[in-house]
BAZA-689946 format. One line per 2 residues: number of its first residue (from 1); for each residue x, y, z of N, C-alpha, C. Coordinates in steps of 0.1 Angstrom, whole numbers, plus 5000, padded with zeros to 4 digits. Atoms other than C-alpha are relative to their C-alpha. Layout:
N
NUM	X Y Z X Y Z X Y Z  ...
***
This chain:
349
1	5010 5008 4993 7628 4404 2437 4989 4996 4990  5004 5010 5012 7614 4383 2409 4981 4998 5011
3	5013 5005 4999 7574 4375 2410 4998 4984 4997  4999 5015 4995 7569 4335 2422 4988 4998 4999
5	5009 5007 4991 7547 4310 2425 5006 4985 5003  4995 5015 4995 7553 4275 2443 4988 4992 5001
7	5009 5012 4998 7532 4242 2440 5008 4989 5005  4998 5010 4994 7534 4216 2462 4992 4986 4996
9	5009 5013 5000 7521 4180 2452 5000 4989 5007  4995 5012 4988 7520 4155 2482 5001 4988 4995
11	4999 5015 5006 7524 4117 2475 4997 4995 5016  4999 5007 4990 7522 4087 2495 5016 4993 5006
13	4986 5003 4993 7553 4073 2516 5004 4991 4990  4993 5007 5008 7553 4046 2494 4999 5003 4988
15	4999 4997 5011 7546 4056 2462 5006 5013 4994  4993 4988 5008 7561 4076 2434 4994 5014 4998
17	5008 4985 4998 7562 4112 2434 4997 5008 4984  5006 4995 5014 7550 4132 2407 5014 5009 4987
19	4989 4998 5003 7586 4144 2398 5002 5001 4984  4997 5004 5013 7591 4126 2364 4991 5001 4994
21	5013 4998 5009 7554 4130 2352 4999 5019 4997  5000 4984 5001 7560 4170 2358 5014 5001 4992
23	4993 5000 5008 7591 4168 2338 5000 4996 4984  5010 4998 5016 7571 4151 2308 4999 5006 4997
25	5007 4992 5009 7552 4172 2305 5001 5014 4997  4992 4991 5007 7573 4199 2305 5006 5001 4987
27	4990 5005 5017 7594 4186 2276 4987 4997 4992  5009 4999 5011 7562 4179 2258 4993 5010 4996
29	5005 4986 5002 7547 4213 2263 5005 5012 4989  4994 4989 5005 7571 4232 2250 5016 4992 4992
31	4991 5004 5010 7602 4231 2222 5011 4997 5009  4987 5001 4998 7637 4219 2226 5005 5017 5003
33	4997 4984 5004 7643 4260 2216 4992 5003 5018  5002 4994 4986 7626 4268 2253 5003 4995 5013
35	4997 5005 4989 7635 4241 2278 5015 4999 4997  4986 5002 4999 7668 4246 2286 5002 5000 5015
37	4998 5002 4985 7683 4230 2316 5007 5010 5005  4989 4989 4996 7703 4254 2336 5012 4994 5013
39	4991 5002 4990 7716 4235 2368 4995 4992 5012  5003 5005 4989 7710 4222 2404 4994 5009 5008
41	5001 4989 4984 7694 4240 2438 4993 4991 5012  5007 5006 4992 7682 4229 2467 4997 5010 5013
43	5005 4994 4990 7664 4239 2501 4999 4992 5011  5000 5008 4983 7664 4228 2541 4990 5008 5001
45	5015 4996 4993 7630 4237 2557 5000 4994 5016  5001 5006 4989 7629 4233 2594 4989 5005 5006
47	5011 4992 4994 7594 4239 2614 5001 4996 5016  5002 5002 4984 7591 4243 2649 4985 5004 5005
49	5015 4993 4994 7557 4249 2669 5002 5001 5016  4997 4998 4984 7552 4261 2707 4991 4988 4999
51	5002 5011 4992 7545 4241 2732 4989 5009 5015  5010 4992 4993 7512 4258 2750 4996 4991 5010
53	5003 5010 4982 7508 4230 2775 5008 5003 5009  4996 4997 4985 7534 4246 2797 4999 5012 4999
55	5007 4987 4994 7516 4277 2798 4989 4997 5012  5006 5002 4993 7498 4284 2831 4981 4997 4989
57	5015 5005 5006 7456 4275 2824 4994 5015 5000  5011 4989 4999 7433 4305 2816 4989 4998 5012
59	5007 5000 4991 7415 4317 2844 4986 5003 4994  5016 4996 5002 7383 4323 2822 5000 4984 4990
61	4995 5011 5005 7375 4283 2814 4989 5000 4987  5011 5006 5013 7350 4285 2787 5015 5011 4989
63	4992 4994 5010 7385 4310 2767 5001 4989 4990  4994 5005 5014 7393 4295 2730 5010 4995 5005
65	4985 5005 5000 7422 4275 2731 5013 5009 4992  4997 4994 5013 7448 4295 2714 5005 4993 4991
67	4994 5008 5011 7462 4290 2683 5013 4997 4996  4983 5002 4995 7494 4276 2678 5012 5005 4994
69	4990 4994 5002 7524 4293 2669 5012 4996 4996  4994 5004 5006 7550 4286 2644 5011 5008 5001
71	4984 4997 5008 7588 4288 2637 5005 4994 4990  4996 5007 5015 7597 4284 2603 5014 5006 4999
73	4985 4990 5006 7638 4286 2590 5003 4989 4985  4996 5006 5013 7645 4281 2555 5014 5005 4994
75	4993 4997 5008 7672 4283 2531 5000 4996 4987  4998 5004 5017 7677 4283 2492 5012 5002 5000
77	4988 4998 5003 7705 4282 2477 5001 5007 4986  4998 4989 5005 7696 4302 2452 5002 5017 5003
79	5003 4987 4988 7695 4331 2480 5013 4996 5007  4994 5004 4983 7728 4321 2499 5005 5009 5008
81	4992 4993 4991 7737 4348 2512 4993 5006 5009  5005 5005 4985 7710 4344 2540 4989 4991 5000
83	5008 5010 4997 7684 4325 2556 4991 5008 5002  5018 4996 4996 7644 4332 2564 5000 4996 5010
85	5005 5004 4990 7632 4329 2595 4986 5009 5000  5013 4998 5001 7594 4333 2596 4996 4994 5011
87	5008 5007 4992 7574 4332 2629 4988 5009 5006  5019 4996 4998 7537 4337 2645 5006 5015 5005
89	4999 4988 4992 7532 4371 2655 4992 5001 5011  5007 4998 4988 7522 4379 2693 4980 4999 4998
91	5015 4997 5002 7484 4374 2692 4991 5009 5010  5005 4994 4989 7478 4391 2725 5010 5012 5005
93	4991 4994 4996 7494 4423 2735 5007 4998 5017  4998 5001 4990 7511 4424 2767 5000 5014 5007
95	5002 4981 4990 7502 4448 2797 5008 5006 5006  4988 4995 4994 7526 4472 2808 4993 5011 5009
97	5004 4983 4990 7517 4497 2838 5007 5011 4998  4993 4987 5007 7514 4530 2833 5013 5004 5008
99	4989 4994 4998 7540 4537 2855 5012 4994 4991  4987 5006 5008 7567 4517 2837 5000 5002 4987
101	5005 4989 5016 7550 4530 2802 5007 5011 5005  4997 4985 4997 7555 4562 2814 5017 5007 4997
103	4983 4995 4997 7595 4559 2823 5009 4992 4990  4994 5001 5006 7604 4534 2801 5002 5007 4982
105	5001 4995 5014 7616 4540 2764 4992 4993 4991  5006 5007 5013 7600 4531 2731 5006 4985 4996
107	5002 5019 5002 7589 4492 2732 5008 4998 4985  4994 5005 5010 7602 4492 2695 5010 5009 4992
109	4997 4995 5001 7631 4497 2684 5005 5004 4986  4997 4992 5015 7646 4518 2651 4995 4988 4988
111	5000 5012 5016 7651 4486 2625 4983 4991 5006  5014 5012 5001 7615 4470 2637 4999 4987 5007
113	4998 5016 4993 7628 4442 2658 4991 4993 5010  5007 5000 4991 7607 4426 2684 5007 4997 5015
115	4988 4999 4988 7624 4433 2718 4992 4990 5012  5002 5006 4994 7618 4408 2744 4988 4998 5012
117	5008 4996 4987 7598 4429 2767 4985 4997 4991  5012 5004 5009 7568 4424 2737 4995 4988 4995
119	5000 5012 4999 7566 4390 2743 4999 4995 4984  4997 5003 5015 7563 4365 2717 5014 4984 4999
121	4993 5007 5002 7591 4337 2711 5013 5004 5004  4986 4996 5004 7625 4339 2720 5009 5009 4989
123	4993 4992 5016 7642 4369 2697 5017 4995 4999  4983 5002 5007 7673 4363 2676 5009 5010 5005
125	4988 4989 4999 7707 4381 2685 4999 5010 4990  5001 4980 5008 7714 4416 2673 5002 4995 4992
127	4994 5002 5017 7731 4399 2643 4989 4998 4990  5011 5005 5009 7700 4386 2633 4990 5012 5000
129	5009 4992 4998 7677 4412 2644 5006 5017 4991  5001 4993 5013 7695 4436 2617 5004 4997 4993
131	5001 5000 5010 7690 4418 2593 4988 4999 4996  5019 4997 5003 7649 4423 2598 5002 5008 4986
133	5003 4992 5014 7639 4426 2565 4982 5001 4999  5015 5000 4998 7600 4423 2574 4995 4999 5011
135	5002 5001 4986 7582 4432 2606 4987 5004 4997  5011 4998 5002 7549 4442 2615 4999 5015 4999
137	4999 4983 4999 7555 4480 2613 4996 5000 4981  5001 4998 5015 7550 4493 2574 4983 5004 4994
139	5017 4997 5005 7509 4499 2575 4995 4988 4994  5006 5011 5013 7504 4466 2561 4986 4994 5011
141	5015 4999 4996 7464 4453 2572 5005 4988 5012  4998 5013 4994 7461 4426 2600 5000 4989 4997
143	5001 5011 5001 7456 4398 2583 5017 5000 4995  4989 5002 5004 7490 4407 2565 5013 5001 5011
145	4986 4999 4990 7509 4403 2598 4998 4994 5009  4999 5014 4989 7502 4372 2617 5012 4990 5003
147	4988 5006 5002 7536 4363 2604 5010 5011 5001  4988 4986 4999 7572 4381 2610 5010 4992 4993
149	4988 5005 5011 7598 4375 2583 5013 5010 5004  4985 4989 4999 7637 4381 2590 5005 4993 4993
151	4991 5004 5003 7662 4376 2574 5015 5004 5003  4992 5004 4997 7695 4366 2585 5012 4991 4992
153	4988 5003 5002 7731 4358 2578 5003 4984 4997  5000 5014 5001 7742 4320 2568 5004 4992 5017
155	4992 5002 4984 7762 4316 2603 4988 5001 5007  5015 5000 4987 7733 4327 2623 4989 4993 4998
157	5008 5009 5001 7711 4308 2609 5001 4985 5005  4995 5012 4994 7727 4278 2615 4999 4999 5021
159	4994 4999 4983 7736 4291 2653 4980 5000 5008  5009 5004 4990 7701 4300 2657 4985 4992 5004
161	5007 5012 5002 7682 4272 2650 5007 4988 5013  4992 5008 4987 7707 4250 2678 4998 5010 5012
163	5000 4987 4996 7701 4282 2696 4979 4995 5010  5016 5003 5001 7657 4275 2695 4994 4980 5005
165	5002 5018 4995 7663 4234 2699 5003 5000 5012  4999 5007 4990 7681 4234 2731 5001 5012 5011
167	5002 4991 4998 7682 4269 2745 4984 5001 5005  5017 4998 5001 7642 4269 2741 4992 4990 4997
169	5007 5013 4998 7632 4236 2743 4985 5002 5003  5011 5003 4990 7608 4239 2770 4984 5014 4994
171	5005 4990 5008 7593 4269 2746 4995 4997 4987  4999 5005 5018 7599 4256 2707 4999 4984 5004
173	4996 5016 5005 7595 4220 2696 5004 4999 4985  4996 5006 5013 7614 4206 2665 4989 4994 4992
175	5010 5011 5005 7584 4191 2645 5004 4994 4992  5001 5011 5011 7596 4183 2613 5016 5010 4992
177	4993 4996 5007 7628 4188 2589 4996 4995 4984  4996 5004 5013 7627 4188 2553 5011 5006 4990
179	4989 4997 5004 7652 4192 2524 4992 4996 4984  4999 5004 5012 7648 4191 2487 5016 5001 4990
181	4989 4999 5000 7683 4180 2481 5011 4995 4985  4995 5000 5013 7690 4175 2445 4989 5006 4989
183	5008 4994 5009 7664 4197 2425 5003 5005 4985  4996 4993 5015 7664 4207 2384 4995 5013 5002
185	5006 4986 5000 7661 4244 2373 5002 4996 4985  5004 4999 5010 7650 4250 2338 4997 5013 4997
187	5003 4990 5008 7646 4280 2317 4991 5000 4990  5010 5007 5008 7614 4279 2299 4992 5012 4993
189	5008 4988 5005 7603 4307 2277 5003 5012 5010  4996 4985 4995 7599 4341 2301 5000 4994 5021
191	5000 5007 4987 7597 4315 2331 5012 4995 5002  4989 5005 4992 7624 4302 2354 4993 4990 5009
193	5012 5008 4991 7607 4267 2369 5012 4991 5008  4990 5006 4992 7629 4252 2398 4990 4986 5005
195	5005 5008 4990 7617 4218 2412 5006 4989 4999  4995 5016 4990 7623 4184 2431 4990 4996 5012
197	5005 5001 4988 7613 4161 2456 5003 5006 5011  4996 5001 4986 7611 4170 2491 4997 4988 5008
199	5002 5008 4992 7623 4144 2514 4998 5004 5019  5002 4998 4981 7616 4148 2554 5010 4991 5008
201	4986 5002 4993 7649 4140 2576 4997 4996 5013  4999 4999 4981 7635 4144 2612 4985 4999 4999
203	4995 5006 4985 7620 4132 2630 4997 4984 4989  4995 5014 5009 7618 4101 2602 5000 4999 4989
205	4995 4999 5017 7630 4094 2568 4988 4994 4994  5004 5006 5013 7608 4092 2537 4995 5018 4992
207	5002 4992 5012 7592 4111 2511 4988 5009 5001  5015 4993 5001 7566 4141 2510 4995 5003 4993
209	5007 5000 5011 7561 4148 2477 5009 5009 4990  4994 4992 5011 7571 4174 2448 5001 5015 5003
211	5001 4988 5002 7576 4208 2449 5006 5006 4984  4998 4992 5013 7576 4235 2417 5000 5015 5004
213	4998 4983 4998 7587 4271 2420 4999 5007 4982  5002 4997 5009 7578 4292 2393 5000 5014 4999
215	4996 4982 4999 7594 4326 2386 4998 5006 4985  5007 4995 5016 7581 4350 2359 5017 5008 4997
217	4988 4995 5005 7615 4362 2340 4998 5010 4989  5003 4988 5010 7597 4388 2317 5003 5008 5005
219	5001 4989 4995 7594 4425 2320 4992 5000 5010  5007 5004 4989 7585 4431 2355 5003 5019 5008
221	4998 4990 4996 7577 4468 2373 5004 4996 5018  4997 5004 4987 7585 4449 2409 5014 4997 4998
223	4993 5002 5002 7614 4437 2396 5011 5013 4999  4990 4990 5006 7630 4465 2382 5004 5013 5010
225	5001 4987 4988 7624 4491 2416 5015 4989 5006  4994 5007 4989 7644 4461 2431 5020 5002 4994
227	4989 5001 5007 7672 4462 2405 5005 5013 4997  4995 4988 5001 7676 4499 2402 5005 5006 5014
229	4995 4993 4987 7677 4505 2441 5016 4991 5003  4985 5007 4996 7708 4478 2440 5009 5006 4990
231	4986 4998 5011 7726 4492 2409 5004 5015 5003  4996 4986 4989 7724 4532 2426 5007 4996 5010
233	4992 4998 4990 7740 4519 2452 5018 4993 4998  4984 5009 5004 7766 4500 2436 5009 5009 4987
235	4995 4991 5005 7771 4529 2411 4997 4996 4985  5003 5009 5012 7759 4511 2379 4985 5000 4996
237	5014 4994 5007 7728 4527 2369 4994 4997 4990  5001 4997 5016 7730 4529 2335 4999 4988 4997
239	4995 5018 5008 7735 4489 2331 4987 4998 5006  5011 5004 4996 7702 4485 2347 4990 4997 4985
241	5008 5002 5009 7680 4468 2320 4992 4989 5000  5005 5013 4998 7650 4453 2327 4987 4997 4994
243	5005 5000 5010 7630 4462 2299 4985 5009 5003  5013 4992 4994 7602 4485 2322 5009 5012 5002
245	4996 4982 4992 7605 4524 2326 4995 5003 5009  5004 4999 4986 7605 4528 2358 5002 5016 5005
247	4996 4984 4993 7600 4564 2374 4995 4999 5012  5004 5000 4987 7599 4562 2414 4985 5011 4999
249	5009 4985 4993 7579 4596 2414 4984 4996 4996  5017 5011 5004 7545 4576 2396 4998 4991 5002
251	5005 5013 5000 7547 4545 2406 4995 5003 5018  5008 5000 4987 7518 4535 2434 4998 4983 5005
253	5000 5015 4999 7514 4506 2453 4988 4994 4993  5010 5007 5008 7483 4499 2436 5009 4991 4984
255	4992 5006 5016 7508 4493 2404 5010 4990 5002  4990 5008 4996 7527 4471 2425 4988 4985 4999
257	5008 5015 4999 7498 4448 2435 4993 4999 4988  5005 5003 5015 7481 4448 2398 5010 4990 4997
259	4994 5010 4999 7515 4434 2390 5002 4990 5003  4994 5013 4994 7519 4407 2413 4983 4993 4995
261	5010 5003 5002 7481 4399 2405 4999 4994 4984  4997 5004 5017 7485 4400 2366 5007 4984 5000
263	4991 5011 5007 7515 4378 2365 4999 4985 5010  5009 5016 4987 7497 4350 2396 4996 4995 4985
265	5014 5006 5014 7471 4350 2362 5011 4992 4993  4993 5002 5009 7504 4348 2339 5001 4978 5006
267	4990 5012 4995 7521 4316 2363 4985 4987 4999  5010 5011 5001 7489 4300 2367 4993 4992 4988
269	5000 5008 5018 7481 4296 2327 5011 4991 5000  4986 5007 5003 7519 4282 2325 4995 4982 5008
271	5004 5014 4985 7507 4254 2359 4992 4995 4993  5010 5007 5006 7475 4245 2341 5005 4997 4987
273	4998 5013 5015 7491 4233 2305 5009 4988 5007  4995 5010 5001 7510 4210 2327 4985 4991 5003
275	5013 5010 4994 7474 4191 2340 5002 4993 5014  5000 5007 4991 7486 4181 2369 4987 5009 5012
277	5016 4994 4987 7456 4181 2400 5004 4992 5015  4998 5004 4989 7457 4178 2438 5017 5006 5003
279	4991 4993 4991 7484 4206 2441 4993 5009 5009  5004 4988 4989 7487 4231 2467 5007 5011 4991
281	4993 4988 5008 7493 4264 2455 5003 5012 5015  4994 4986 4993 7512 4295 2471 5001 5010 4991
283	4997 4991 5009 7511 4327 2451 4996 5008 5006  5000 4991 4997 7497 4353 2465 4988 4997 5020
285	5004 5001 4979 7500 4349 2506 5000 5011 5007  5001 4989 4992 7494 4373 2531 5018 5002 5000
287	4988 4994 5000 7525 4395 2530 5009 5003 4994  4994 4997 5008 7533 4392 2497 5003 5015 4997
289	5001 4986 5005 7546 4422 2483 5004 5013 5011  5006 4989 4987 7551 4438 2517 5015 5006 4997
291	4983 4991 5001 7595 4446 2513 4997 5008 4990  5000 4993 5008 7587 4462 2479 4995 5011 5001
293	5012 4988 5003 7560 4486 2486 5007 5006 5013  4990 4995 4990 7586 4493 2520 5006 5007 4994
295	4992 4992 5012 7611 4504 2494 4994 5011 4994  5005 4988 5007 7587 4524 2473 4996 5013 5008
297	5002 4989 4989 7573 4543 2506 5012 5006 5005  4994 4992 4996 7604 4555 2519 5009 5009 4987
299	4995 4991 5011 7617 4564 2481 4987 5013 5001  5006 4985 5010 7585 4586 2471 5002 5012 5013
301	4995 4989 4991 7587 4599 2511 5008 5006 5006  4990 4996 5001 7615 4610 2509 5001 5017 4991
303	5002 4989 5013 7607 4637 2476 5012 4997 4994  4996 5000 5007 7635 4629 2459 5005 4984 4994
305	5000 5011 5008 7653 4601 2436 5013 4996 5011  4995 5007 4991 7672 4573 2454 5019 5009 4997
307	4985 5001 5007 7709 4586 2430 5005 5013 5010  4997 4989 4987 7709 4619 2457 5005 4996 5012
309	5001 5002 4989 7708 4600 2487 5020 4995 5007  4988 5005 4999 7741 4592 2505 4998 4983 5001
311	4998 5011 5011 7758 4559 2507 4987 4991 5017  5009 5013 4991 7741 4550 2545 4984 5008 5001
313	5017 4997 5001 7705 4572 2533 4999 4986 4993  5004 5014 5008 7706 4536 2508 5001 4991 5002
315	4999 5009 4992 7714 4516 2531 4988 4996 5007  5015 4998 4990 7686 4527 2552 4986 4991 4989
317	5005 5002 5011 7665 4521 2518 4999 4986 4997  4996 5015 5000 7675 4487 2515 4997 4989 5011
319	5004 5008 4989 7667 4472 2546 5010 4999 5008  4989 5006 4991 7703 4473 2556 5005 5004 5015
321	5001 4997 4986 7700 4492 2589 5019 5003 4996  4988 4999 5003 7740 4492 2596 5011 4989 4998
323	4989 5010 5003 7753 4461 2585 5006 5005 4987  4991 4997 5014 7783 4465 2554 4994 4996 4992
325	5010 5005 5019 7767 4464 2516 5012 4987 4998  4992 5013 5009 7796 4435 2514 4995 4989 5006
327	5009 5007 4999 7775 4416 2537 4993 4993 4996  5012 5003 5006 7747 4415 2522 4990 5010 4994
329	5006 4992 5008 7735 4436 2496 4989 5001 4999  5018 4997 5007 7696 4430 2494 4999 4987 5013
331	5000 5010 4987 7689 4411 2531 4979 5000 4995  5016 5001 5002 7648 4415 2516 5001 4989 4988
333	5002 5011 5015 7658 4393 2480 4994 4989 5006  5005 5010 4999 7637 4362 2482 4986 5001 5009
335	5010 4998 4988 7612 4371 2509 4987 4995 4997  5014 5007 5010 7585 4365 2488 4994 4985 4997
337	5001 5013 5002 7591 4332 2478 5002 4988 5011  4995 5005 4991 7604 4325 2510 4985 4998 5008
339	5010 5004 5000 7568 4329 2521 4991 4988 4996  5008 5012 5010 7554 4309 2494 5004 4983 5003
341	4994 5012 4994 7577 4282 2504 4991 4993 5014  5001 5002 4989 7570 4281 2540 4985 4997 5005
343	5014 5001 5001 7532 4282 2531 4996 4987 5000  4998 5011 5003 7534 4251 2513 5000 4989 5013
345	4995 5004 4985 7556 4238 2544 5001 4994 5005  5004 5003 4979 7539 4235 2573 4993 4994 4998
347	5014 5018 5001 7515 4204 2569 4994 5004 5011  5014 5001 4990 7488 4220 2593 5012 4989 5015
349	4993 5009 4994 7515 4206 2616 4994 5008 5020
***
């Protein structure tokens, strides 16, 4: 789980996007010896928002309007082996009498899912709901949980997005599709910079501007928890090299967020030699950081090292709940960026 940042640069419908001026000035920044192309990638972004006008009216009329509530589903294709789905979290609990408190069971269940009776948006099928790789459970503050991040399977993603359009119409609206559907990646010194236009598909064709992802490819202590809990499970320990000594038993989440803090500073030096102004920036959003420091809490509470545990205690460890490791080995990889993305996004839509 690589440390990101993403910049967005808007344009106008009709004019040129910033694309080939951010490719300059890449090539002129830096040597032949560090820009090396590497390939292709691209991304679908689809946003949905409720639809609060067919809620009954508040009976108290001077209430706030509420605020409106988002469904975000993305995919990379550097991630394919699932999809994001990012949406608002409940703002309002809902009342349960005590008698039905009383008799029924625990509102939430084992993997963190949100069950129907705790209102909220239509929930995804079981298929989707273990592959929750981020919920509001984990101690993280309120502001870091206004959002609920899952991730999900390629198939279900697809299913439940057609699933949310006509299923839950009268609930979800479609607002906006985009795609960035031929992007460069580059290899650039200790950086990995992915970008392209994004065009918008739905609800009508043209052009929204530029996006830039920007992944730190140095030594990294976030990285390497993420790479050691995949290679113990896969049996392959010893090939783990990612240039940090990593010992579960001292590392604190404080050493997690310095990290992600430090290397923001690192991405953001790299962003400013290009000169470009009137981006948006994503790097450190509410919830960053939230799967990793998941992982490190149930390693250190635990008391011992992940290489003891059996094959479904690392399962548990991984986010996998009981889907097969041939599944989907790391259903939390990308989460991060998948944020950052979806930050970007949402155009205040």
């Amino acid at each position: 789980m690589p440390v990101t940042g993403v910049y967005f640069i808007p344009s106008h419908p009709n004019a040129s996007t910033a694309l080939s001026t951010l490719t300059e000035r890449l090539r002129s920044s830096f040597t032949d010896e560090d820009f090396i192309p590497l390939g292709r990638w691209a991304l679908d972004h689809k946003l949905m928002r409720d639809t609060p006008g067919l809620l009954p009216a508040s009976a108290n009329p001077g209430q706030r309007p509420s605020k409106p509530r988002y469904m975000q589903l993305l995919s990379l294709t550097h991630y394919p082996s699932h999809g994001f789905i990012y949406t608002s979290e409940p703002t309002e609990k809902p009342f349960h009498p005590p008698s039905a408190a009383s008799s029924a069971p625990s509102a939430t269940p084992a993997n963190g899912a949100v069950s129907p009776g705790q209102g909220g948006p239509a929930p995804a099928p079981t298929a989707a709901a273990s592959h929750t790789s981020a919920t509001s459970q984990g101690g993280a503050s309120a502001a870091e949980t206004q959002m609920l991040m899952t991730t999900v399977p390629p198939s279900s993603y697809k299913t439940l997005f057609q699933h949310f359009t006509y299923a839950c119409q009268p609930f979800w609206c479609h607002r906006l599709t985009v795609t960035v559907p031929n992007g460069v990646v580059y290899d650039i010194g200790d950086f990995r910079v992915r970008l392209g236009d994004v065009r918008q598909t739905w609800p009508t064709a043209r052009v929204r501007g530029t996006i830039v992802e920007i992944e730190w490819r140095g030594p990294s202590v976030v990285d390497s928890l993420a790479a050691a809990s995949q290679a113990r499970r896969s049996g392959s320990a010893d090939d783990v090299d990612s240039g940090v000594d990593l010992s579960f038993s001292v590392l604190e989440e404080a050493d997690i967020d310095a990290e992600y803090e430090a290397t923001a500073s690192l991405i953001r030096e790299f962003w400013a030699r290009l000169g470009v102004q009137g981006a948006r920036e994503a790097i450190l959003v509410p919830g960053i950081g939230k799967e990793i420091k998941e992982k490190l809490g149930r390693v250190r509470g635990a008391g011992r090292d992940v290489g003891g545990r059996s094959l479904k205690d690392e399962a548990t460890l991984a986010g996998l709940g009981g889907v097969p490791f041939e599944d989907d080995i790391d259903p939390a990889a990308g989460t991060d960026v998948a944020r950052q993305y979806m930050e970007v996004l949402r155009f205040n839509r």
